[in-house]
N, C-alpha and C positions, 0 to 999 in steps of 0.2 A: 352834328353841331347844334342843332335845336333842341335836341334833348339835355345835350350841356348848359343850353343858355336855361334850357327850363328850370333843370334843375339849380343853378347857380341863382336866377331870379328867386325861385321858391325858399333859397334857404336862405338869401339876405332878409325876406319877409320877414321869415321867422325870427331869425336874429335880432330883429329891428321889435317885434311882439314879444322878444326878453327870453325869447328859446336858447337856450346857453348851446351855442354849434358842436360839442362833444357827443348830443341827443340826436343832432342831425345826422340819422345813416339812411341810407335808400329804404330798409324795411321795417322806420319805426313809424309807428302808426299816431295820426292825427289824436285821435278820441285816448287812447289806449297808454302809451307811449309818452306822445307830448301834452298829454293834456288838456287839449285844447278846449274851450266850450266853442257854443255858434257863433258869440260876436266874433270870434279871434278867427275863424273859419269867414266870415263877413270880409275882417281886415283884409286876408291872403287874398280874395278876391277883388277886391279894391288896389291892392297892391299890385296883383297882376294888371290891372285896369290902367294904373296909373303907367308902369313901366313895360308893357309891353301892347299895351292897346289890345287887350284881348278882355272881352266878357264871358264870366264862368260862373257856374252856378254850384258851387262845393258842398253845400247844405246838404248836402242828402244821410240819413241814417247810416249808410256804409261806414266801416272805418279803414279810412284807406292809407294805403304805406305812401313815404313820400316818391319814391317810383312809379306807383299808380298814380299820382296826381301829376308828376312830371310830363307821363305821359298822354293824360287829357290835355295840358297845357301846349304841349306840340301839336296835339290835331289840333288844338285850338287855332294854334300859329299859322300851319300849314291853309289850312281852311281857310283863312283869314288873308294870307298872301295868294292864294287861290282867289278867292272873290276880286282882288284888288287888280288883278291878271286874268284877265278871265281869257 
């Protein structure tokens, strides 16, 4: 279920950043793909900020598919209701 909600949170972002959702498949890549520069890479971390309380740091040179970041965004989650439970 967290991996849905990630993924479902990461592609309204995008959407909302004017990524047309036909582009949005699990292994299209930020840099490559959606063309993303860094602010818009800033946004999706701002965005996850805002809607799921989580802080991410996506900046990196990598260029990663949106299943690779889906999947930071879950151990983000996980982590994150781990601390709150401890």
């Amino acid at each position: 279920m967290a991996t849905q909600l990630a993924m479902d949170s990461l592609k309204t972002i995008l959407v909302e950043l004017g990524i047309p959702p036909e582009l949005l498949q699990k292994e299209a890549r930020l840099h490559q793909e959606l063309q993303l520069d860094s602010t818009e890479i800033v946004e999706i971390s701002l965005g996850l900020k805002r809607r799921l309380g989580i802080s991410l740091k996506l900046e990196s040179r990598q260029d990663l598919t949106l299943a690779q970041v889906a999947v930071i965004i879950e151990a983000a989650m996980l982590g994150q209701s781990t601390a709150e439970n401890p």
